[in-house]
C-alpha positions as CSV (number, residue, x, y, z in Angstrom):
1,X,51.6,-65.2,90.7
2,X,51.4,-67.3,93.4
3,X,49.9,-66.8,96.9
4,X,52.9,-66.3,99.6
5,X,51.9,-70.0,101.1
6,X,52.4,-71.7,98.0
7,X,56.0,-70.4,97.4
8,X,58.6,-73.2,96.2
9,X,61.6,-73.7,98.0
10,X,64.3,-74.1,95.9
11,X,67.4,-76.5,95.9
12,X,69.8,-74.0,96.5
13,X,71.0,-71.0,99.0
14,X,71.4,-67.6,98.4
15,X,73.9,-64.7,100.3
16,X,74.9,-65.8,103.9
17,X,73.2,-69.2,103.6
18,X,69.7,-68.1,103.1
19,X,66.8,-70.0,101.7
20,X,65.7,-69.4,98.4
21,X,62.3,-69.1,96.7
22,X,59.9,-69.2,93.7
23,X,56.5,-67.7,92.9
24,X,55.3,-68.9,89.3
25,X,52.2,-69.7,88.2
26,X,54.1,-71.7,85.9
27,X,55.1,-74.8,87.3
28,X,57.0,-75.6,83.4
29,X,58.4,-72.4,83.4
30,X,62.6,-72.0,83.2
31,X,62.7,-71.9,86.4
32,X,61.1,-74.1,87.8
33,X,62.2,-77.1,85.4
34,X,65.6,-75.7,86.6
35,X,65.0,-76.4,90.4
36,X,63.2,-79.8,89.2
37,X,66.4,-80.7,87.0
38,X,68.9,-79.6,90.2
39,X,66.8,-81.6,92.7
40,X,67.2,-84.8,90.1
41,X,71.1,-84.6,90.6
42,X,71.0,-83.8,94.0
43,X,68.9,-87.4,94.5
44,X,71.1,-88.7,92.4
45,X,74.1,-87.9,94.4
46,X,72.8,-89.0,97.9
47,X,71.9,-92.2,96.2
48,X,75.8,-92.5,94.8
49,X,77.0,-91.2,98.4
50,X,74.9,-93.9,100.2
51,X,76.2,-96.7,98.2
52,X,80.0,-95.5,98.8
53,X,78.9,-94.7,102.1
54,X,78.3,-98.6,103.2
55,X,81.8,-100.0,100.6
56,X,83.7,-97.2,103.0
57,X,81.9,-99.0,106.2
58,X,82.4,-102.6,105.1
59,X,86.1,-101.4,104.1
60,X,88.3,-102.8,107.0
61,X,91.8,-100.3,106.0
62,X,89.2,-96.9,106.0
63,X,90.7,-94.7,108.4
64,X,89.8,-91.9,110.3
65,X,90.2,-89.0,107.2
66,X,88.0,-91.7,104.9
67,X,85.5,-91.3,107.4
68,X,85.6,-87.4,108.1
69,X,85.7,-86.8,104.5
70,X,82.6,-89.3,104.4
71,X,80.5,-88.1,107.2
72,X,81.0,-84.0,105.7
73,X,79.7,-85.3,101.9
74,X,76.9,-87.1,103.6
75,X,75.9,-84.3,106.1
76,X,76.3,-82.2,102.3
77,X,74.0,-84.3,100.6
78,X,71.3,-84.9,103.8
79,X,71.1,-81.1,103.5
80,X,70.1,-81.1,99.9
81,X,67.7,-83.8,100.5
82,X,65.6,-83.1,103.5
83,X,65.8,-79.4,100.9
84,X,64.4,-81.2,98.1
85,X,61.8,-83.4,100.4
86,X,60.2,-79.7,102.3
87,X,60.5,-78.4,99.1
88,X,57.9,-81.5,97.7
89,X,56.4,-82.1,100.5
90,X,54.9,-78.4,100.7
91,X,54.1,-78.7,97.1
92,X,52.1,-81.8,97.3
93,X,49.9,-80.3,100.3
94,X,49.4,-76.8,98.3
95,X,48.2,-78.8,95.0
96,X,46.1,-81.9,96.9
97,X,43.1,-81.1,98.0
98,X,42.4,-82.1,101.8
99,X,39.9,-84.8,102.1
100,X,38.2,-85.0,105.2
């Protein structure tokens, strides 16, 4: 198992909203291909979103619903990123080693 520091955050919530974690030694384990596999789409997605994001900007006739709707996917999908980017961010300092 993995020390408590060098638990994964995954790319989804549980009950209420909470974070959600895995401890594996097993970094090509189910679950943790699953996470990898969910973080791809969710990349993906924000990606999609950003380029409809600037036609809905450069669209003259968007009104203000285009633009709700627009500003709740992308507050949506800037959650699952800055998720995803902790997420990779802790794993790359727990498996580097510090060089000083």
């Amino acid at each position: 198992m993995t020390a408590p520091n060098e638990l994964r955050l995954l790319p989804w919530v549980g009950p209420e909203g909470k974070p959600c974690y895995l401890s594996t030694d097993d970094r090509d384990g189910y679950m943790s291909r699953l996470a990898d596999n969910i973080e791809a789409v969710q990349l993906g997605t924000a990606a999609e979103l950003l380029k409809h994001a600037s036609e809905t900007l450069d669209d003259q006739d968007a009104g203000p619903e285009d633009l709700r709707r627009l500003t709740e996917e992308l507050t949506r999908a800037l959650r699952d990123v800055l998720r995803v980017a902790t997420s990779r961010g802790h794993l790359l300092a727990v498996s580097e080693p510090h060089h000083f």
